[in-house]
N, C-alpha and C positions, 0 to 999 in steps of 0.2 A: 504493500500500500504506500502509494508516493502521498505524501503533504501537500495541497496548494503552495505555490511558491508567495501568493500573497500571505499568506500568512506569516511568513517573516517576519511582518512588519504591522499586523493587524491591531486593530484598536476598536472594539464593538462600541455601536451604544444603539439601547434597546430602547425600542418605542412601544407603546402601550397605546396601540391604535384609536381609543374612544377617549384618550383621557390626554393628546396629544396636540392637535392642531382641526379646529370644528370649522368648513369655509361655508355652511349652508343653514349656520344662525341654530341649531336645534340645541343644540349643547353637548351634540357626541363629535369627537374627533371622527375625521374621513381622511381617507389617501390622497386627494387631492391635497389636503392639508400636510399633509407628509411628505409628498413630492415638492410643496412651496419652500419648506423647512428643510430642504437636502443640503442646499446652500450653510446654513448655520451649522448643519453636523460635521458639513467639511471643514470648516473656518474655525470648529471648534478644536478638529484635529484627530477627527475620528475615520477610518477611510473603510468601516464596514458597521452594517448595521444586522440587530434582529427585531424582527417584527413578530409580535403576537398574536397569536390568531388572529386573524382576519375574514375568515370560513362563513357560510349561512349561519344562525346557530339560533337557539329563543337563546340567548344566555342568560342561562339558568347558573353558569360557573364561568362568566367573562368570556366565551367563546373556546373556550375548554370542552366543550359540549355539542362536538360539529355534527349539523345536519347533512350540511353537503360540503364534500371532500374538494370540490370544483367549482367551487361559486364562493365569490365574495358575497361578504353581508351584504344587502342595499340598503342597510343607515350606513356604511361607510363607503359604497359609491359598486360601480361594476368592474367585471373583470380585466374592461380594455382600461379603466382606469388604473389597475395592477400594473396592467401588463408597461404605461408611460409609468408608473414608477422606480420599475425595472432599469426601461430603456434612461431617462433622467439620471439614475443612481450612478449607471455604467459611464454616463457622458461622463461624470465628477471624479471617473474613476475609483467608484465604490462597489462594494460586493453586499450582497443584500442574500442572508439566510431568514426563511419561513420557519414559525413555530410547527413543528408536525405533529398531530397529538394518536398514535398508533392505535393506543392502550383500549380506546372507549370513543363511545359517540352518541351525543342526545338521544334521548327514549323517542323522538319522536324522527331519528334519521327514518328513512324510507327502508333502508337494511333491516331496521329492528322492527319497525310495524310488517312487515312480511316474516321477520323470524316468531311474532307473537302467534301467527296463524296456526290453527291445531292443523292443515293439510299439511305435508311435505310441499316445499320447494327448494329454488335455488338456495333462499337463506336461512331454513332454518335450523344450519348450523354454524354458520355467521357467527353468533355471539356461544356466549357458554352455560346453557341454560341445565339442571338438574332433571329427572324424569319424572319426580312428582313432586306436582305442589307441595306435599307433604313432608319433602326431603329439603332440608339445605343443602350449603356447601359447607360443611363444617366451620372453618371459623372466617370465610369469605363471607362480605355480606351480599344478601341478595334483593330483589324484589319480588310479590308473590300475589295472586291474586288480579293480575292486570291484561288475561287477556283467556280466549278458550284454550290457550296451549296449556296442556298437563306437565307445570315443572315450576321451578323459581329461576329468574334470568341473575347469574350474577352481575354485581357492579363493582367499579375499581373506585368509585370514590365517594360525590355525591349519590343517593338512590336513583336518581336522574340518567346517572352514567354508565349505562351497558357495559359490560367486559366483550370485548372481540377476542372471537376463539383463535389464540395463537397455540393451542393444545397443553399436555400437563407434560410436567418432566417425568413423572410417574404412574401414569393413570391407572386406580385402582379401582374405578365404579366404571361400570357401561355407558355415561354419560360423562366422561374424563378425556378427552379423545387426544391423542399421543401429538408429538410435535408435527410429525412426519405424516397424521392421518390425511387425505384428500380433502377434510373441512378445514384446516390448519394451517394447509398450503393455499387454497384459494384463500382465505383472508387476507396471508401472506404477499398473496399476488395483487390484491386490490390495493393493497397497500402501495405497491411500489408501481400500481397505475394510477394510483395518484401522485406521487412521488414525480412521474414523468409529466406531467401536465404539466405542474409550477417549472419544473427545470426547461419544460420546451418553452414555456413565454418566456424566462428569462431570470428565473432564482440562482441562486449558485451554491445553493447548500439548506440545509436544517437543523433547528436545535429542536431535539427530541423530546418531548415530553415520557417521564417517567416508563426511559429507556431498560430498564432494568425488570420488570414488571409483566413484560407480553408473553412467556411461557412460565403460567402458573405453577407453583410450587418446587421450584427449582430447587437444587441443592446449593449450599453453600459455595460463596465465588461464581454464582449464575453461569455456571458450565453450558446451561442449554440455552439460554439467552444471549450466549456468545455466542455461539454457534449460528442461531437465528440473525442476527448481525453481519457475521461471517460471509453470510448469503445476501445477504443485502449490500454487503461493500463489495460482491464480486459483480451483482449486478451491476452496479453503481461505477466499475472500474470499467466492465464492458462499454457500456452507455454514455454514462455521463462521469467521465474519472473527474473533471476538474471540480463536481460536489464536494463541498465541504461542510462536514458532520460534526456538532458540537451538544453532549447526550447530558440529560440528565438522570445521572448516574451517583455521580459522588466518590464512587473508589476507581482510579484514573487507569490502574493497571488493567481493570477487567475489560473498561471500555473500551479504550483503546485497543487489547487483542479482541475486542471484536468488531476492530473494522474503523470508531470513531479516530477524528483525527485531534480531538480534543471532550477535555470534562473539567464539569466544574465544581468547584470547593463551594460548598452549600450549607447551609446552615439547620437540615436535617441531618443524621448521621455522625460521622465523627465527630469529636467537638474541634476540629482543627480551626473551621472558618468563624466556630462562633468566637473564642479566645480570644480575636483579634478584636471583632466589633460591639459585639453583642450577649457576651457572657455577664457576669454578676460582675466580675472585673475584670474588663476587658484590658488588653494591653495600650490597645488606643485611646485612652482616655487622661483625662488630667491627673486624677486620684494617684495614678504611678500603681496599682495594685498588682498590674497584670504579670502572666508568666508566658515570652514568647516560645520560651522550650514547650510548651503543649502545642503548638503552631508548627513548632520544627519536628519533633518528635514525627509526626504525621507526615509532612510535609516533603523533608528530607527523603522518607523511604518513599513516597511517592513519585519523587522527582528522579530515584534512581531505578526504579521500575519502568519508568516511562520514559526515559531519556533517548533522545534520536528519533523518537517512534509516534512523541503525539505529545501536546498541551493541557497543563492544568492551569486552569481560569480563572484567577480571581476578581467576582463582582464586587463593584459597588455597594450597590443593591438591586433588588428584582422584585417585580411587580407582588412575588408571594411574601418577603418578608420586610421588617421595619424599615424604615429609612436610614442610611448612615447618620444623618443628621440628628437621629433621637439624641438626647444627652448632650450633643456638642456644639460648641459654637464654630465658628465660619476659620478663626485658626487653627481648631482642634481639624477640622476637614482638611486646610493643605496638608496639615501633616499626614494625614490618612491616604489623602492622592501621590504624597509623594512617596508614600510604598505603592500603593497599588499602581503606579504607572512609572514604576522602577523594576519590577519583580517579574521574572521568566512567564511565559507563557502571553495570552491574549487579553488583555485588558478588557471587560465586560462594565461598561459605564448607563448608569439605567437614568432612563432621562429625569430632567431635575436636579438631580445630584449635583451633576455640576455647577447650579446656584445655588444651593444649599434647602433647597424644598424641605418641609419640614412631615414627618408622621402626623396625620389626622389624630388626635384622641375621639375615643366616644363620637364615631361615626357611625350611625346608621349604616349597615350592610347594603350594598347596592352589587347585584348581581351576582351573589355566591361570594361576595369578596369577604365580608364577614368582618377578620381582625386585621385582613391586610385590605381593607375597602382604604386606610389612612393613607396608604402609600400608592394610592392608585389617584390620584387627585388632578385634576385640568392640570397643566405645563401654564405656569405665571409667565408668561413673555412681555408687561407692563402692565403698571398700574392704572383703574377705571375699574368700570363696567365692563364686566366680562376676560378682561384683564389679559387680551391681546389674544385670549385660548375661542373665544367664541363673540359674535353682534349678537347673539341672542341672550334674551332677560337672566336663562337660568342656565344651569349645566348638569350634568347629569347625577355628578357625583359635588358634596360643594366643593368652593374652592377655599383655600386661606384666607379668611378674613383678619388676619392680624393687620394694625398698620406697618409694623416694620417684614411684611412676607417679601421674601426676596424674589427678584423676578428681573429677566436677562435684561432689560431696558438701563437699568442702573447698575447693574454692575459691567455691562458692556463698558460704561463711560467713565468708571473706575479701575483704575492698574493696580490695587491693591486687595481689588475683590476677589473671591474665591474664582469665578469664571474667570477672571485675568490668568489667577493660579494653575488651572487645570488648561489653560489654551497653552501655559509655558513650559508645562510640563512634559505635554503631550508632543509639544514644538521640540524638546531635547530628547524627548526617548526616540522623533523621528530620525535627529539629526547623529546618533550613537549607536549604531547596533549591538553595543554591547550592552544594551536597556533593553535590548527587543527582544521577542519570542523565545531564541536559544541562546542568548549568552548564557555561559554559564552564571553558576551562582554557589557562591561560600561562604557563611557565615565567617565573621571575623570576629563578635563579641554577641555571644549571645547566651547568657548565664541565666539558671531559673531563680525566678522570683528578684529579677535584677533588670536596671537600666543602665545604659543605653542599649540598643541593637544597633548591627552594624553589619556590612554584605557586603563583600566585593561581586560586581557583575563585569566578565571577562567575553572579549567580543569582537571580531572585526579591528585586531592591531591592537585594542586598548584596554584600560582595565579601567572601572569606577568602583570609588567607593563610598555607597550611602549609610550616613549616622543616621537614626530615627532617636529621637529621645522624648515622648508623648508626656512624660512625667512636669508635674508642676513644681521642678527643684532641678537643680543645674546636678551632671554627673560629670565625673573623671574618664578622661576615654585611657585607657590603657593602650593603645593601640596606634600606628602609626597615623595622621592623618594631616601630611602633607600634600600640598598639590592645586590647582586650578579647583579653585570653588566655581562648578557651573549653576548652582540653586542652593538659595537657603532662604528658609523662612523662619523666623524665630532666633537670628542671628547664627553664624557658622563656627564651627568648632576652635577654637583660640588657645595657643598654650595648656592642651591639654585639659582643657574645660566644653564641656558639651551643654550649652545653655539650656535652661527649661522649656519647655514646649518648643522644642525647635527641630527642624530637619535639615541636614547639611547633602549635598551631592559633590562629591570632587572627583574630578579628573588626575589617576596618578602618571 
């Protein structure tokens, strides 16, 4: 499996289709609004984007819940509309990967109302339904009662959400059907005709939705769901080789041998990616509490499992969990950007973040989002009425009504804002490839329960070496750190003193 060669050099940032750029007054983000805003994702120094569903859907689960595999929503515009923001992305020189969601599909796709039919036909083994109502699926949950078919349909998430029969690793009831049975593979197959539709208008890849998941009851290390993968990166190599695959998986080594060309550090799972943001003390924070040895511990074996063969990702954030911003203020963020747009692999930037958007508290759920409805919030692009995301009265989900909500209008016109931060940042990791995707990377001070952090990233002739020191108290670098200071916020490392809240970057 070859890597896209853009990825070298790649830098995501995820848009959140309804909650994004609205051109038609209603209050939901559409792709024509997406296509206007290409300009700023570039300017901001991003040269690939992902997009989330975008699919028919009732979103019942934010479009998690696709009705039809081949049609865009019509609140967020038609398919030729896709297809110019395709063609648009490519003029800027960007790459544009689709959320592909395998696992499930609204109760109400057209697949699952013909699988409810008590006749046989084409689908109804499509999904993975038990032989009698009366049966579950042990500890899967299911639905029951909802149609003349004799059985319960399982679901992977909401009850809303049918499971599609990708077969079991074991199958030990008559109603179990193995990976390799003829219902298992045609699922398989619709899949990746879908799969060619987005790639023939003009995608260049996908991030999988709970990639880990489509052959039920696996053994440990998802043996069989590699394998299932396995199949799909040869088709995928046949066909369309330059797709680029980025899974949501979480443990990088499995992914990657099956096929993807990256994964991401997530904040279900290991505790590696929460440490960092989002634990009780996280390492990024003022308090100084944190321990980046549980960051590394993980990290480390991961990095050498996967090394030459595929990318581990660290977000921002993402539409399912808090905002980086919770907790911290707009200096605690550059410091946060200036690891994550320092550190191996592809940078994943969820929109917002980059002006520092704030977590909604005590938001009414709007469309399955629940407790992450806070971090799904209209894009602030000025301050008014509607506040540059929509001309119409209301939006779908609210927006920030603080006076001080940050929004790209004013910090554009500031060199000291977080967006000035994250455009300088993204400007050095393009101008260093030893910041990019495979430089290497070595810890050079990183003791548990202690500050500062420090990495050498080695790369294309040169070597860098960035301080992190997130603590609100100056530390002792024990460590060499002479050289070209190319970034520093919170002042740069001096006679052996690593000031408080500050990030240093040098060139040795």
């Amino acid at each position: 499996m070859a890597l896209p060669a853009w990825l070298n050099d790649a830098v995501f940032y995820e848009i959140y289709p309804q909650s994004f750029q609205d051109t038609n007054g209603d209050g939901i983000g559409d792709i024509r609004g997406m296509t206007e805003r290409l300009g700023y994702i570039k300017e901001l120094g991003c040269n690939a984007i992902w997009v989330n569903p975008w699919y028919d859907s009732p979103f019942g689960d934010a479009g998690y819940d696709v009705r039809d595999y081949k049609r865009v929503a019509p609140r967020y515009g038609t398919n030729e509309d896709a297809k110019k923001f395709f063609e648009e992305a490519h003029k800027l020189g960007m790459h544009v990967l689709l959320d592909l969601v395998p696992g499930h599909t609204a109760i109400d796709h057209p697949w699952f109302k013909q699988s409810m039919k008590a006749e046989k036909n084409e689908f109804t083994d499509r999904f993975v339904w038990t032989d009698s109502i009366w049966e579950g699926a042990g500890d899967a949950a299911t639905v029951r009662g909802i149609s003349d078919r004799n059985g319960c349909a399982v679901v992977n998430f909401f009850s809303h959400q049918p499971a599609l029969n990708y077969g079991y690793a074991h199958p030990d009831k008559p109603w179990k059907m193995a990976a390799d049975s003829p219902a298992a593979l045609a699922t398989r197959e619709a899949m990746k005709d879908a799969m060619r539709f987005w790639l023939d208008m003009g995608a260049d890849g996908f991030r999988v939705d709970m990639a880990a998941s489509l052959i039920k009851e696996d053994d440990i290390g998802h043996p069989a769901n590699i394998r299932l993968w396995q199949d799909i990166r040869a088709f995928l190599d046949r066909e369309y080789p330059h797709c680029a695959m980025v899974s949501e998986w979480g443990v990088p080594h499995e992914s990657i041998a099956g096929g993807f060309h990256m994964d991401f550090m997530l904040h279900f799972g290991p505790p590696a990616y929460m440490s960092l943001f989002r634990s009780e003390h996280p390492f990024f924070s003022k308090e100084g509490k944190g321990d980046i040895t549980t960051f590394l511990e993980i990290y480390l074996a991961d990095l050498a499992s996967t090394e030459g063969k595929g990318l581990i990702c660290i977000p921002s954030s993402n539409h399912d969990m808090m905002r980086l911003a919770r907790g911290r203020d707009m200096h605690d963020l550059k410091i946060c950007f200036a690891f994550l747009f320092t550190m191996p692999g592809a940078p994943f930037l969820y929109y917002g973040d980059e002006i520092g958007m704030r977590y909604l508290e005590n938001v009414t759920s709007v469309e399955g989002g629940y407790d992450r409805t806070g971090s799904r919030s209209p894009m602030q692009w000025k301050k008014g009425a509607g506040m540059g995301f929509t001309t119409g009265k209301t939006s779908y989900i609210p927006f920030d009504d603080s006076a001080d909500a940050p929004t790209v209008a004013e910090e554009e016109g500031d060199k000291n804002s977080l967006l000035s931060a994250v455009k300088a940042l993204l400007k050095l990791r393009a101008a260093h490839p030893a910041l990019q995707s495979f430089g290497t990377f070595e810890p050079v001070f990183a003791e548990k329960n202690a500050y500062p952090f420090a990495y050498r990233r080695v790369g294309g002739g040169e070597e860098i070496l960035v301080v992190l020191n997130p603590a609100d108290r100056d530390m002792k670098a024990t460590f060499d750190c002479t050289g070209e200071v190319l970034y520093t916020v919170g002042g740069a490392v001096k006679n052996g003193k690593v000031p408080a809240r500050s990030a240093c970057i040098i060139k040795k």
